[in-house]
PDB file as gemmi writes it, atoms N, CA and C in Angstrom:
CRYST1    1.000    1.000    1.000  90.00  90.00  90.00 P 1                      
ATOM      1  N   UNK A   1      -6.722  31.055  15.339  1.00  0.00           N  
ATOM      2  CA  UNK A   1      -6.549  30.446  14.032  1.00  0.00           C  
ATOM      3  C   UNK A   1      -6.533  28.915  14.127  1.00  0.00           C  
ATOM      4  N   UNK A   2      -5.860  28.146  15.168  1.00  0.00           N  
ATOM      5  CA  UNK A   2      -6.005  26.802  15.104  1.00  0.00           C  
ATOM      6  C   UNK A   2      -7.273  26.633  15.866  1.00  0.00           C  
ATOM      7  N   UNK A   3      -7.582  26.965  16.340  1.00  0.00           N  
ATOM      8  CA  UNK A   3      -9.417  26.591  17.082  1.00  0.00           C  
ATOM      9  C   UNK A   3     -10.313  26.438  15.436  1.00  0.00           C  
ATOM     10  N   UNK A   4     -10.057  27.284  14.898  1.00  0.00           N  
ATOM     11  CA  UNK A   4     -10.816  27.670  13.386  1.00  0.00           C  
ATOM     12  C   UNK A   4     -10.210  26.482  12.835  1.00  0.00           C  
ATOM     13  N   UNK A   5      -9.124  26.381  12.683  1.00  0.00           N  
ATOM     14  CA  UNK A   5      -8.660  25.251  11.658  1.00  0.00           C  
ATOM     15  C   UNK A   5      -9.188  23.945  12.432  1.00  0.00           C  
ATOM     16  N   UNK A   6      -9.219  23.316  13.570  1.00  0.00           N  
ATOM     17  CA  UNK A   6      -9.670  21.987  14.314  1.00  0.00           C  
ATOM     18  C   UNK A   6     -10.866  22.250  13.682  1.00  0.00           C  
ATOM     19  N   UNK A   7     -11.869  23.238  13.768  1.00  0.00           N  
ATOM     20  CA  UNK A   7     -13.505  23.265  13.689  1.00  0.00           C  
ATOM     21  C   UNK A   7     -13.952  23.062  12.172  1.00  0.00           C  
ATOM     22  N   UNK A   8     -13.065  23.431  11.079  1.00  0.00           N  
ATOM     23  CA  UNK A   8     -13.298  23.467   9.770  1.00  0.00           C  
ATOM     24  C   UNK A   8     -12.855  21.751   9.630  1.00  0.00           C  
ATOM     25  N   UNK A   9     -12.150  21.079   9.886  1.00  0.00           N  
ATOM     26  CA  UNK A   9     -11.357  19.800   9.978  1.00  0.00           C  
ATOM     27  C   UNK A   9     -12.513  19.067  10.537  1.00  0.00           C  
ATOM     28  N   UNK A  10     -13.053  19.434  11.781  1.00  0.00           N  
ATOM     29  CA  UNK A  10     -14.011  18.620  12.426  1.00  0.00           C  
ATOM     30  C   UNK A  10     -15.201  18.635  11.479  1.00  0.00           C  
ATOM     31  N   UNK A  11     -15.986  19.857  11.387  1.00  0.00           N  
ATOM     32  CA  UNK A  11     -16.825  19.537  10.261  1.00  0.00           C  
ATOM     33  C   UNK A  11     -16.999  19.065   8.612  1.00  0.00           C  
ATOM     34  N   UNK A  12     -15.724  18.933   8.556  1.00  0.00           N  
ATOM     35  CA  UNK A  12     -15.299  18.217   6.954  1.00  0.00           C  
ATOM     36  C   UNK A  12     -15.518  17.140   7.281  1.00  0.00           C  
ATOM     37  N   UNK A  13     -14.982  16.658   8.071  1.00  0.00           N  
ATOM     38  CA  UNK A  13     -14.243  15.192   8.791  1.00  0.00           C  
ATOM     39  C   UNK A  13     -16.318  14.490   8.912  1.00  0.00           C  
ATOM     40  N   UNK A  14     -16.913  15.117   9.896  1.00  0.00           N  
ATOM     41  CA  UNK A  14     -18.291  15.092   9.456  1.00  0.00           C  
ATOM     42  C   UNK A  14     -18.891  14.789   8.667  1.00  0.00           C  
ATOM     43  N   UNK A  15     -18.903  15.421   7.769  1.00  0.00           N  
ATOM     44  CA  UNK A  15     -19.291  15.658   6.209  1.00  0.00           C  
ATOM     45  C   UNK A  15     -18.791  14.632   5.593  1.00  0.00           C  
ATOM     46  N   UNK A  16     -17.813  13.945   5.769  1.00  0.00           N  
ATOM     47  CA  UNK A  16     -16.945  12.761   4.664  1.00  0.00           C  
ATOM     48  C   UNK A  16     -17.807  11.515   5.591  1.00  0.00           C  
ATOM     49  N   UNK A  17     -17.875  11.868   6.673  1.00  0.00           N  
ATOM     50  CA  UNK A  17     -18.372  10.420   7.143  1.00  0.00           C  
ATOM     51  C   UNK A  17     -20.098  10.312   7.083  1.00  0.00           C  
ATOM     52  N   UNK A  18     -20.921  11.170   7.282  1.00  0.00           N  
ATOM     53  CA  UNK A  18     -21.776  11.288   6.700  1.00  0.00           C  
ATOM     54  C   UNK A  18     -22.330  10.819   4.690  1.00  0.00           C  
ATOM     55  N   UNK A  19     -21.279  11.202   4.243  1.00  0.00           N  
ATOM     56  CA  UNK A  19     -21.152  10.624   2.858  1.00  0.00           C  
ATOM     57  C   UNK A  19     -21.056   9.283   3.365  1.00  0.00           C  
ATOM     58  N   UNK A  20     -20.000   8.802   3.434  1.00  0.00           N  
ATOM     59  CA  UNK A  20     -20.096   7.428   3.579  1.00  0.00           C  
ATOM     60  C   UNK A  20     -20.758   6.840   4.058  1.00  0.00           C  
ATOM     61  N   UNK A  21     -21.713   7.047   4.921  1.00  0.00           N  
ATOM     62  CA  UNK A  21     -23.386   6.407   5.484  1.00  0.00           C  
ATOM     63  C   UNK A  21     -24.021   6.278   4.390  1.00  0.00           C  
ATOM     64  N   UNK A  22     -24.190   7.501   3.466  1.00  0.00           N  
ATOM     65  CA  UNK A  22     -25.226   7.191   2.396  1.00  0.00           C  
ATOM     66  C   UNK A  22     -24.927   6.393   1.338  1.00  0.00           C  
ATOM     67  N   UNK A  23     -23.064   6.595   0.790  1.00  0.00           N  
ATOM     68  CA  UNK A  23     -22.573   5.360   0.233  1.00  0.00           C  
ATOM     69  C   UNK A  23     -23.041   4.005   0.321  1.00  0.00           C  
ATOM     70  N   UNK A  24     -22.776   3.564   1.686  1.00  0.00           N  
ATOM     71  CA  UNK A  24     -22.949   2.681   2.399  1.00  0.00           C  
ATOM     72  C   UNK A  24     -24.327   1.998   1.947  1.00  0.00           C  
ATOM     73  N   UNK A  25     -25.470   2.781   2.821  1.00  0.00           N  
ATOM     74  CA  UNK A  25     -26.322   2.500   2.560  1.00  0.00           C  
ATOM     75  C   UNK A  25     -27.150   2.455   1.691  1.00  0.00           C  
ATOM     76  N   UNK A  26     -26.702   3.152   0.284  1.00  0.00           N  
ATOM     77  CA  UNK A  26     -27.020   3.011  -1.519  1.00  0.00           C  
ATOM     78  C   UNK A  26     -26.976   1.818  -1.745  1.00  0.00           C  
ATOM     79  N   UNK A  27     -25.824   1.137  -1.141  1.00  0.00           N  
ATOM     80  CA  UNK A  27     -24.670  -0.131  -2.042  1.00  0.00           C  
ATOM     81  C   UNK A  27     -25.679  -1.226  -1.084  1.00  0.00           C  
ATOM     82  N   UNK A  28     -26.093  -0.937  -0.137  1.00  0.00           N  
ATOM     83  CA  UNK A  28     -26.463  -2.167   0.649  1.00  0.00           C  
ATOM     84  C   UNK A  28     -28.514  -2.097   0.073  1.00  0.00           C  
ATOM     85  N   UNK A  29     -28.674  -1.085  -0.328  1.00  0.00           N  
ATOM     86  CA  UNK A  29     -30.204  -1.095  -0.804  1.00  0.00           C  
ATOM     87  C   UNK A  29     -30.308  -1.392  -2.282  1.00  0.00           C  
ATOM     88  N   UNK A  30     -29.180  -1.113  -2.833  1.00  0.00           N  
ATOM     89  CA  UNK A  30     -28.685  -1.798  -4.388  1.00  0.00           C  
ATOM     90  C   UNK A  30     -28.570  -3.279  -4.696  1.00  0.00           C  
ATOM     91  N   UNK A  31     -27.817  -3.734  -3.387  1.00  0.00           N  
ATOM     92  CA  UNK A  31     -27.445  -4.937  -3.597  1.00  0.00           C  
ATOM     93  C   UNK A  31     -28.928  -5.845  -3.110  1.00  0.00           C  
ATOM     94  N   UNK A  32     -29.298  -5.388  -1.914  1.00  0.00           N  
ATOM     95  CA  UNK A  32     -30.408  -6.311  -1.744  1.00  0.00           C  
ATOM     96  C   UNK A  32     -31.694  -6.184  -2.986  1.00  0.00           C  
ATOM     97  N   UNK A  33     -31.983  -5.181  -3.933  1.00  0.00           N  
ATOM     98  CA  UNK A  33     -32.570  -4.978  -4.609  1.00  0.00           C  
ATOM     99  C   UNK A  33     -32.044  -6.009  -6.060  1.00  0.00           C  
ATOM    100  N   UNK A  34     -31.041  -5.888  -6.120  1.00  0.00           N  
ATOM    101  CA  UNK A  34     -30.229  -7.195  -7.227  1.00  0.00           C  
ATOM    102  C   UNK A  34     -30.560  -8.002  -6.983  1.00  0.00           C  
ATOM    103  N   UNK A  35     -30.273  -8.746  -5.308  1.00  0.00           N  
ATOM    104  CA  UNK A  35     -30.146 -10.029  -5.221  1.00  0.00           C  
ATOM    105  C   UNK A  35     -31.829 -10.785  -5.372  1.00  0.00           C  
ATOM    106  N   UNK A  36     -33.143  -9.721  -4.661  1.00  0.00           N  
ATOM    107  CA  UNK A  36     -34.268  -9.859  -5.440  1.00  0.00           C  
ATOM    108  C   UNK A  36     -34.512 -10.017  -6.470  1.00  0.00           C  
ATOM    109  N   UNK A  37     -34.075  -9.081  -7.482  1.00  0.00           N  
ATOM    110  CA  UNK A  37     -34.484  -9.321  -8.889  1.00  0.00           C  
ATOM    111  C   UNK A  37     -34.241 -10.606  -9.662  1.00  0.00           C  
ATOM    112  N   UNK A  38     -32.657 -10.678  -9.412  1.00  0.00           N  
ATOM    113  CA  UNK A  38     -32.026 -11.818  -9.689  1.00  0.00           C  
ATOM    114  C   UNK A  38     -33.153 -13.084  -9.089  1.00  0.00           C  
ATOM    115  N   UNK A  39     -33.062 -13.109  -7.867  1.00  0.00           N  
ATOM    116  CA  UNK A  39     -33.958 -14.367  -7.664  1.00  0.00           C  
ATOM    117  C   UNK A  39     -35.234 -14.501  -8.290  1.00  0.00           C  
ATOM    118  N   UNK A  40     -36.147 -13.776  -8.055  1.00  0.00           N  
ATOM    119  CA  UNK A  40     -37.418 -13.862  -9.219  1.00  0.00           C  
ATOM    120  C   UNK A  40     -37.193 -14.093 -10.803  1.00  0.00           C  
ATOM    121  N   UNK A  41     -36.126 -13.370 -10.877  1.00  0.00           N  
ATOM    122  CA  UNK A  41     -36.081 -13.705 -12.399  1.00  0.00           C  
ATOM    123  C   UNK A  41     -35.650 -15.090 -12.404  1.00  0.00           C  
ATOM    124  N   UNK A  42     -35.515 -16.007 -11.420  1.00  0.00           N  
ATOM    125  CA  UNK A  42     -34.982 -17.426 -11.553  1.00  0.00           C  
ATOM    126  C   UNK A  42     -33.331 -17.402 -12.892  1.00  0.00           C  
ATOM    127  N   UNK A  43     -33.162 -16.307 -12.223  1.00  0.00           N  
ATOM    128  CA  UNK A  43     -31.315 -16.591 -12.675  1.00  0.00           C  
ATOM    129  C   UNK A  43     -30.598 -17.555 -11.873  1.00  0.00           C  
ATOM    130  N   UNK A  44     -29.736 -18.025 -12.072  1.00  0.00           N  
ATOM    131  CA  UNK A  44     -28.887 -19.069 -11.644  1.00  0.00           C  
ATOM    132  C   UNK A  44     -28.181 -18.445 -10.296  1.00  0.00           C  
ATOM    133  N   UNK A  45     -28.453 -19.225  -8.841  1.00  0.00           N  
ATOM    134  CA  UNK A  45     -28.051 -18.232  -7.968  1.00  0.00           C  
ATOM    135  C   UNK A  45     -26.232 -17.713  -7.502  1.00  0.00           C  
ATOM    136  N   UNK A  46     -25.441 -18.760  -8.136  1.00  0.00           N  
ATOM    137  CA  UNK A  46     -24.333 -18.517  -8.514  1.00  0.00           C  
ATOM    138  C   UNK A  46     -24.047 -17.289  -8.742  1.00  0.00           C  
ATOM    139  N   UNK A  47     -24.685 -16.944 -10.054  1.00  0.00           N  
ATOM    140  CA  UNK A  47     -24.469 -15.551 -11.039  1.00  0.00           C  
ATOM    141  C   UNK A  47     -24.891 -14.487 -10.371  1.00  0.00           C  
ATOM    142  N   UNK A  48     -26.264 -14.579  -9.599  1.00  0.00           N  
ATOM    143  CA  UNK A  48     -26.494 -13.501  -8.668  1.00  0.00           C  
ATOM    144  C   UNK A  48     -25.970 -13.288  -7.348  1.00  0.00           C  
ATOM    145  N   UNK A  49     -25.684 -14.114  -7.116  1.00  0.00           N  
ATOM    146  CA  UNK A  49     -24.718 -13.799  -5.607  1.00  0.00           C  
ATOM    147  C   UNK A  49     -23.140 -13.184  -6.196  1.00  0.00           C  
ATOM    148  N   UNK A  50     -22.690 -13.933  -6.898  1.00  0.00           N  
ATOM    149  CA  UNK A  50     -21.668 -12.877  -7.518  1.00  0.00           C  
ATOM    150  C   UNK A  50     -21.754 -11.610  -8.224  1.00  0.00           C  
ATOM    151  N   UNK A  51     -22.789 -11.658  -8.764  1.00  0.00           N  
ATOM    152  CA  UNK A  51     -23.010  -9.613  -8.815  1.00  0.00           C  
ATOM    153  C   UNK A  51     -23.067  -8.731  -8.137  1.00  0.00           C  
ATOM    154  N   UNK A  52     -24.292  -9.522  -7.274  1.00  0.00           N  
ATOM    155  CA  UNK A  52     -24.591  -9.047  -5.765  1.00  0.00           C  
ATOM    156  C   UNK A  52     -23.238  -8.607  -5.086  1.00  0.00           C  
ATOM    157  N   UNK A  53     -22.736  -9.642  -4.865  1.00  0.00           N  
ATOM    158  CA  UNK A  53     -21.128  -9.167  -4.029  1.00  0.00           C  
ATOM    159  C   UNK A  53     -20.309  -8.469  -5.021  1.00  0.00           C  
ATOM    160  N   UNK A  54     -19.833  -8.549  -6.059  1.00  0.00           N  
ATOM    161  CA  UNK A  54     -19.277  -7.767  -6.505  1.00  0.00           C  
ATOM    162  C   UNK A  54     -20.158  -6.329  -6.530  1.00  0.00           C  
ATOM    163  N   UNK A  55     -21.425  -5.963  -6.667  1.00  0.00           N  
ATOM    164  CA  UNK A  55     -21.704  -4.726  -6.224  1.00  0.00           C  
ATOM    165  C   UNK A  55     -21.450  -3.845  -5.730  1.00  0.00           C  
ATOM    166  N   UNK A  56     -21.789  -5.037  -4.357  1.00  0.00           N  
ATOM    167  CA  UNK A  56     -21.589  -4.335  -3.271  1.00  0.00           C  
ATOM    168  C   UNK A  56     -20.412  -3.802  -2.479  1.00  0.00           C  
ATOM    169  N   UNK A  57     -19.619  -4.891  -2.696  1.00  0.00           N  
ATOM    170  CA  UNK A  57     -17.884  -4.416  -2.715  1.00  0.00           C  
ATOM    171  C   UNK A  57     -17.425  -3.681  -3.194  1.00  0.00           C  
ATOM    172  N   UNK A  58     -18.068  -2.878  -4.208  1.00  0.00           N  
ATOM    173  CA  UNK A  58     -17.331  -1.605  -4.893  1.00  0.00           C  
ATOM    174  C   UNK A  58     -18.091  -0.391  -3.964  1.00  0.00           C  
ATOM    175  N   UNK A  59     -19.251  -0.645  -3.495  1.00  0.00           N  
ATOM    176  CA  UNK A  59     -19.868   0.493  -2.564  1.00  0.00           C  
ATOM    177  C   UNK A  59     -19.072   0.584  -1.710  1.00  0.00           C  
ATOM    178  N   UNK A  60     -19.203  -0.597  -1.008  1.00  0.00           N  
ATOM    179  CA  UNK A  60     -18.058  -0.631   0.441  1.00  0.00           C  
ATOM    180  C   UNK A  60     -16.437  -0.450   0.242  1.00  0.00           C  
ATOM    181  N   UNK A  61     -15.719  -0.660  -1.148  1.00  0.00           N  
ATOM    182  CA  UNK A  61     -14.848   0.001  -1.122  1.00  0.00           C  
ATOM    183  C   UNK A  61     -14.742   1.523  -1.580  1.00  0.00           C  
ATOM    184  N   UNK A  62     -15.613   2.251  -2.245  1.00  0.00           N  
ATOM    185  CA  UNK A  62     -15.896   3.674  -2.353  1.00  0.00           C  
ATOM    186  C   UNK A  62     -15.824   4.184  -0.940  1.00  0.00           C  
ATOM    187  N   UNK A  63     -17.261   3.623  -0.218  1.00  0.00           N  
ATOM    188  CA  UNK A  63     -17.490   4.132   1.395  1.00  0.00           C  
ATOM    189  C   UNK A  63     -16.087   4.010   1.900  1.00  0.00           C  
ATOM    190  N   UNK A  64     -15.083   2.873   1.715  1.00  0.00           N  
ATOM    191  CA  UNK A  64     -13.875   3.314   2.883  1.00  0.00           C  
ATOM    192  C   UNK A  64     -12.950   4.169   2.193  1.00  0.00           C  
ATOM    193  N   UNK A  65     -12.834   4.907   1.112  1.00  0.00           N  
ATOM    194  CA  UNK A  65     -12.030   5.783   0.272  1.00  0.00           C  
ATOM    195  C   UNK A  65     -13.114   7.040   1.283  1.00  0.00           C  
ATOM    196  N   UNK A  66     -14.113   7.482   1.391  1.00  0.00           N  
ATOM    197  CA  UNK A  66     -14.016   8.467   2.205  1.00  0.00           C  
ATOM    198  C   UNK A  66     -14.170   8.857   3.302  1.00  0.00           C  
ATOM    199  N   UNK A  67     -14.584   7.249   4.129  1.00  0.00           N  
ATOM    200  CA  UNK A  67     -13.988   7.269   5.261  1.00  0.00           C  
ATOM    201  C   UNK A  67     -12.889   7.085   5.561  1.00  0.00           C  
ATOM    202  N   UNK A  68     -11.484   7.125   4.682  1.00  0.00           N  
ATOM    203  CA  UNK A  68     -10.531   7.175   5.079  1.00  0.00           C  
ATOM    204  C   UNK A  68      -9.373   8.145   4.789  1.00  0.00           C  
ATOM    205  N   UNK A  69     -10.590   9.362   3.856  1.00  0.00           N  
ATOM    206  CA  UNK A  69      -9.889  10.700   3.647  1.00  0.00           C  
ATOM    207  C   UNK A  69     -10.561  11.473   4.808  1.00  0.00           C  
ATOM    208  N   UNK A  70     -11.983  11.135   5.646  1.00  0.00           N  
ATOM    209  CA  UNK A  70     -12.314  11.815   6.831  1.00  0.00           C  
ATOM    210  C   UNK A  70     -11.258  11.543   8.117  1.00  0.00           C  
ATOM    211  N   UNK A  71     -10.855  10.666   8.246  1.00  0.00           N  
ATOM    212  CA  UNK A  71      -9.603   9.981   9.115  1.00  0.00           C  
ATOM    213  C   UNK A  71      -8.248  10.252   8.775  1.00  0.00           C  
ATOM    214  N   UNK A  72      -8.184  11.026   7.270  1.00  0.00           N  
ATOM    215  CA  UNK A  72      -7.299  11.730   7.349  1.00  0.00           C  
ATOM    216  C   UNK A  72      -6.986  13.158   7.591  1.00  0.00           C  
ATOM    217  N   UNK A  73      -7.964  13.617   7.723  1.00  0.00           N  
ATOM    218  CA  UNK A  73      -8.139  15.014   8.298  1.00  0.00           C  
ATOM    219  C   UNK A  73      -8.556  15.333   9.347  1.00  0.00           C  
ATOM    220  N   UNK A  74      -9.016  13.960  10.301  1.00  0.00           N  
ATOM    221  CA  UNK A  74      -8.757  13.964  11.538  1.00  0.00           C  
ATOM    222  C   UNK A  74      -7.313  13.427  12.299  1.00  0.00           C  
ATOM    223  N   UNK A  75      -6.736  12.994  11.504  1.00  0.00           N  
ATOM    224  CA  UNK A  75      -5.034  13.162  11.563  1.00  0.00           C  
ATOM    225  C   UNK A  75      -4.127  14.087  11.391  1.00  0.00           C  
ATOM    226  N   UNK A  76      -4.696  14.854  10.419  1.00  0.00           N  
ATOM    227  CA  UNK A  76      -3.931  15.811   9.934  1.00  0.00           C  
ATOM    228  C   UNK A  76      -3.701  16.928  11.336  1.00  0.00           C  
ATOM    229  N   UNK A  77      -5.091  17.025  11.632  1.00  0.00           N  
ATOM    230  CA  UNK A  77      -5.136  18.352  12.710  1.00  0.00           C  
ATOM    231  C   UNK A  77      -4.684  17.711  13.593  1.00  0.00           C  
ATOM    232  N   UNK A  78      -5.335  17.063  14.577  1.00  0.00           N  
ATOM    233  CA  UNK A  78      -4.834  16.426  15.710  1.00  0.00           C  
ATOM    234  C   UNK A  78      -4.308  15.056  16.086  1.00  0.00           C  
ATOM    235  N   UNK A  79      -3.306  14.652  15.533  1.00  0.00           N  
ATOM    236  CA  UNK A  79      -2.610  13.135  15.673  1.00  0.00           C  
ATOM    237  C   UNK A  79      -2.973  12.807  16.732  1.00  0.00           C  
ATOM    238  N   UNK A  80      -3.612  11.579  17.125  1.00  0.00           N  
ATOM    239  CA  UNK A  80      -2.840  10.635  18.344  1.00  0.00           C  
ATOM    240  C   UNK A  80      -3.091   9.255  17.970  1.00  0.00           C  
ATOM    241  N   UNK A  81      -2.135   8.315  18.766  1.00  0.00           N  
ATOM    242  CA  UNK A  81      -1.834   6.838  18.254  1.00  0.00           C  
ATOM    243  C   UNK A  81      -2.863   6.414  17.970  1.00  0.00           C  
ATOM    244  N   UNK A  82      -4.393   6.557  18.515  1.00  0.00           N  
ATOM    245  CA  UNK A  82      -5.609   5.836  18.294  1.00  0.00           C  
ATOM    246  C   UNK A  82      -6.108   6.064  17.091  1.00  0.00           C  
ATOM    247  N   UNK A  83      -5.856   7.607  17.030  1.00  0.00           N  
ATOM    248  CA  UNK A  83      -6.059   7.978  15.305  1.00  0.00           C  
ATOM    249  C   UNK A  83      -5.629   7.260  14.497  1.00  0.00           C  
ATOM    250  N   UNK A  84      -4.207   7.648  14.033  1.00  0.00           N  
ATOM    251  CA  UNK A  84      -3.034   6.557  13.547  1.00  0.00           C  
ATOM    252  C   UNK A  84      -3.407   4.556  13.093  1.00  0.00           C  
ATOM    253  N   UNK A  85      -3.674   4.467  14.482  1.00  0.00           N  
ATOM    254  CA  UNK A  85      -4.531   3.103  14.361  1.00  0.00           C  
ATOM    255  C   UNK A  85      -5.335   2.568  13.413  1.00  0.00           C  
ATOM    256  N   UNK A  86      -6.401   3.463  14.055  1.00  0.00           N  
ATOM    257  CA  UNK A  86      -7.464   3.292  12.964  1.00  0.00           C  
ATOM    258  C   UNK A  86      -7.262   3.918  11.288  1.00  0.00           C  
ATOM    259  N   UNK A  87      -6.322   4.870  11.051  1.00  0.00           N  
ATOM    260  CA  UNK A  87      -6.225   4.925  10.498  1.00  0.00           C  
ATOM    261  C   UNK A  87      -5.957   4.064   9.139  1.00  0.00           C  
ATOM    262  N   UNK A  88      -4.900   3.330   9.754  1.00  0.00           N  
ATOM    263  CA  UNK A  88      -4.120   2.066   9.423  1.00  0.00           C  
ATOM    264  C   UNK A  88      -5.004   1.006   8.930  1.00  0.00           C  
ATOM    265  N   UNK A  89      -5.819   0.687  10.061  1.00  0.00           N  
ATOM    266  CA  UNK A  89      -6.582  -0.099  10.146  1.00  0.00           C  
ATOM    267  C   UNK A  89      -7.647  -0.204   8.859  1.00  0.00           C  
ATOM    268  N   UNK A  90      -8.284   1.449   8.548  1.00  0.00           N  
ATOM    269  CA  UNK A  90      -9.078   1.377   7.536  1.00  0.00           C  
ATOM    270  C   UNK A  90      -8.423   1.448   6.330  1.00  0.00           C  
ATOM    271  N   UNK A  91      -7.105   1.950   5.786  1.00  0.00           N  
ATOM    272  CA  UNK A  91      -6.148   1.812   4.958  1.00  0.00           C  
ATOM    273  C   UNK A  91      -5.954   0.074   4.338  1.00  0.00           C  
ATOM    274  N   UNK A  92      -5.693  -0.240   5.313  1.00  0.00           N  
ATOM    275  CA  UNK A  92      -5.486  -1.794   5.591  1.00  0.00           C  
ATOM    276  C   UNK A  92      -6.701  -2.820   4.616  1.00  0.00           C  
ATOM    277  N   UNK A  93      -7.637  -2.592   5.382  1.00  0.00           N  
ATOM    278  CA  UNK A  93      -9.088  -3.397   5.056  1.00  0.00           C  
ATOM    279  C   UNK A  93      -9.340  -2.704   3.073  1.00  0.00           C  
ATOM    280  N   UNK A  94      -8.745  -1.491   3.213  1.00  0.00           N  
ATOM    281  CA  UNK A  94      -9.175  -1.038   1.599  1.00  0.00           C  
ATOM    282  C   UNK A  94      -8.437  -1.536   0.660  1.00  0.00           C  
ATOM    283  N   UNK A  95      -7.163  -1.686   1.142  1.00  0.00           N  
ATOM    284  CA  UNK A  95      -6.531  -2.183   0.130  1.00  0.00           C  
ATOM    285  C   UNK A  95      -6.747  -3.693  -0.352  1.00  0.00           C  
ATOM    286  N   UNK A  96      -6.584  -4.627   0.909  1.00  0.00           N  
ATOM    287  CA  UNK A  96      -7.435  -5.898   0.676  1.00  0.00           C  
ATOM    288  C   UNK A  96      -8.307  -5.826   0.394  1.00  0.00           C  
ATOM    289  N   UNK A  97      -9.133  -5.274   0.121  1.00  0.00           N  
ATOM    290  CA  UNK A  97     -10.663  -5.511  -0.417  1.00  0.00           C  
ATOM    291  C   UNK A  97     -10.109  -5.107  -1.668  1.00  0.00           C  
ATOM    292  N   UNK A  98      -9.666  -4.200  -2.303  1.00  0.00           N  
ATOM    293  CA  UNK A  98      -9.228  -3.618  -3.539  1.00  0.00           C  
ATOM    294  C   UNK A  98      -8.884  -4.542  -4.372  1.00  0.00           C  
ATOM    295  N   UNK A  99      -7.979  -4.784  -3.853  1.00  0.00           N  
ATOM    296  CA  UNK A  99      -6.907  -6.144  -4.050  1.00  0.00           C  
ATOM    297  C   UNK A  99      -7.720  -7.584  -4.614  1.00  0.00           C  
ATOM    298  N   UNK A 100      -8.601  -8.127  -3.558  1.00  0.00           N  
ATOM    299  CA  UNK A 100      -9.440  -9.568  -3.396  1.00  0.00           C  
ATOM    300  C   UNK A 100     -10.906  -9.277  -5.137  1.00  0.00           C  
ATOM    301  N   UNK A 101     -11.435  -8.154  -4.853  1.00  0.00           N  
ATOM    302  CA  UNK A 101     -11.862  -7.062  -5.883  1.00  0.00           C  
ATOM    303  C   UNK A 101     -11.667  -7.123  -7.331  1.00  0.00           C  
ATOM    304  N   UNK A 102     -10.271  -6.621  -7.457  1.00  0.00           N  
ATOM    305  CA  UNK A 102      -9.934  -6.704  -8.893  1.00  0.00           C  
ATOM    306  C   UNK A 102      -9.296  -7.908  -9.231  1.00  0.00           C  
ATOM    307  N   UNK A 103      -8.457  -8.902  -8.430  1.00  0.00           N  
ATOM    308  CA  UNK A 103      -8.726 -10.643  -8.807  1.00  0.00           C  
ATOM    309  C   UNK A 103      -9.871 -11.357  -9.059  1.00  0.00           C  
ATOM    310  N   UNK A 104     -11.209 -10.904  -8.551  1.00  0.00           N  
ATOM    311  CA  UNK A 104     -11.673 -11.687  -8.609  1.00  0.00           C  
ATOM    312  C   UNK A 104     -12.862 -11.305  -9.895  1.00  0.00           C  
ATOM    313  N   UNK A 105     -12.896  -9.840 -10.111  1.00  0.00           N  
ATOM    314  CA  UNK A 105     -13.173  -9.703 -11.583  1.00  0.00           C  
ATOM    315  C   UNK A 105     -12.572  -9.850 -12.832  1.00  0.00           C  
ATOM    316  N   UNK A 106     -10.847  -9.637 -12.402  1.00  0.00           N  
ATOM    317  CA  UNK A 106      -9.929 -10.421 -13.006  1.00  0.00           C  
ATOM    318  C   UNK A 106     -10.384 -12.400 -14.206  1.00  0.00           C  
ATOM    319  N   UNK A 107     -10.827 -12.510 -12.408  1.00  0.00           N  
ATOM    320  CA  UNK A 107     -11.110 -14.283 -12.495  1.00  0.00           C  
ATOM    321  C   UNK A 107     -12.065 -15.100 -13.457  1.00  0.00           C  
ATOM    322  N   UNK A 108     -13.072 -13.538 -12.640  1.00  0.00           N  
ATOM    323  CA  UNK A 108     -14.324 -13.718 -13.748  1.00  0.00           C  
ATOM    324  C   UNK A 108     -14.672 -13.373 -15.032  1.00  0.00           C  
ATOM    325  N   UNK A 109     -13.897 -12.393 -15.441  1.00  0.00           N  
ATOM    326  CA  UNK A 109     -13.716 -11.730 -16.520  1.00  0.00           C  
ATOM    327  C   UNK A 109     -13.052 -12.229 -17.584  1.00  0.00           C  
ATOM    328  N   UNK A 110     -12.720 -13.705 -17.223  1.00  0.00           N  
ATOM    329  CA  UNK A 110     -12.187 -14.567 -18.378  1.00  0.00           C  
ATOM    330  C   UNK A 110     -12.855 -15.541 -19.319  1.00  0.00           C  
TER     331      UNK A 110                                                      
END                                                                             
């Protein structure tokens, strides 16, 4: 039963990080596709680099929401400190980005 439960965990755990590749790489073929348009259209490059990044920062904070529910189910089953770590670690980076994110649409949004 726990061999079954590690193997169902491992291939979820898979599966979430796999998502987040394609996340990933949506937000980064989105954004470079903006930051083109934007430039040809001779928009002001100010305005497009800030879309651009704000874009893309919502991809890359989506992508670490499930890379960091795959890291939690590789915690769940088998803890160890390195897990934990990184865990932290990607917890960490999401919330600051979250955080830096909604100030700064906050900022702009005035």
């Amino acid at each position: 039963m726990e061999q079954a439960l590690h193997l169902l965990a491992e291939q979820l755990s898979h599966t979430l990080q796999f998502i987040t590749m394609l996340l990933l790489a949506f937000g980064t073929a989105e954004a470079l596709w903006n930051l083109l348009a934007g430039l040809f259209a001779r928009r002001p490059t100010a305005a497009v680099t800030l879309a651009v990044w704000q874009g893309l920062s919502r991809w890359l904070l989506l992508g670490l929401e499930f890379m960091l529910a795959a890291d939690l189910i590789d915690t769940a089953v088998s803890p160890t400190w390195d897990d934990i770590g990184k865990l932290a670690a990607i917890a960490t980076i999401r919330t600051v980005l979250g955080f830096f994110l909604r100030s700064e649409e906050r900022r702009v949004g005035k």
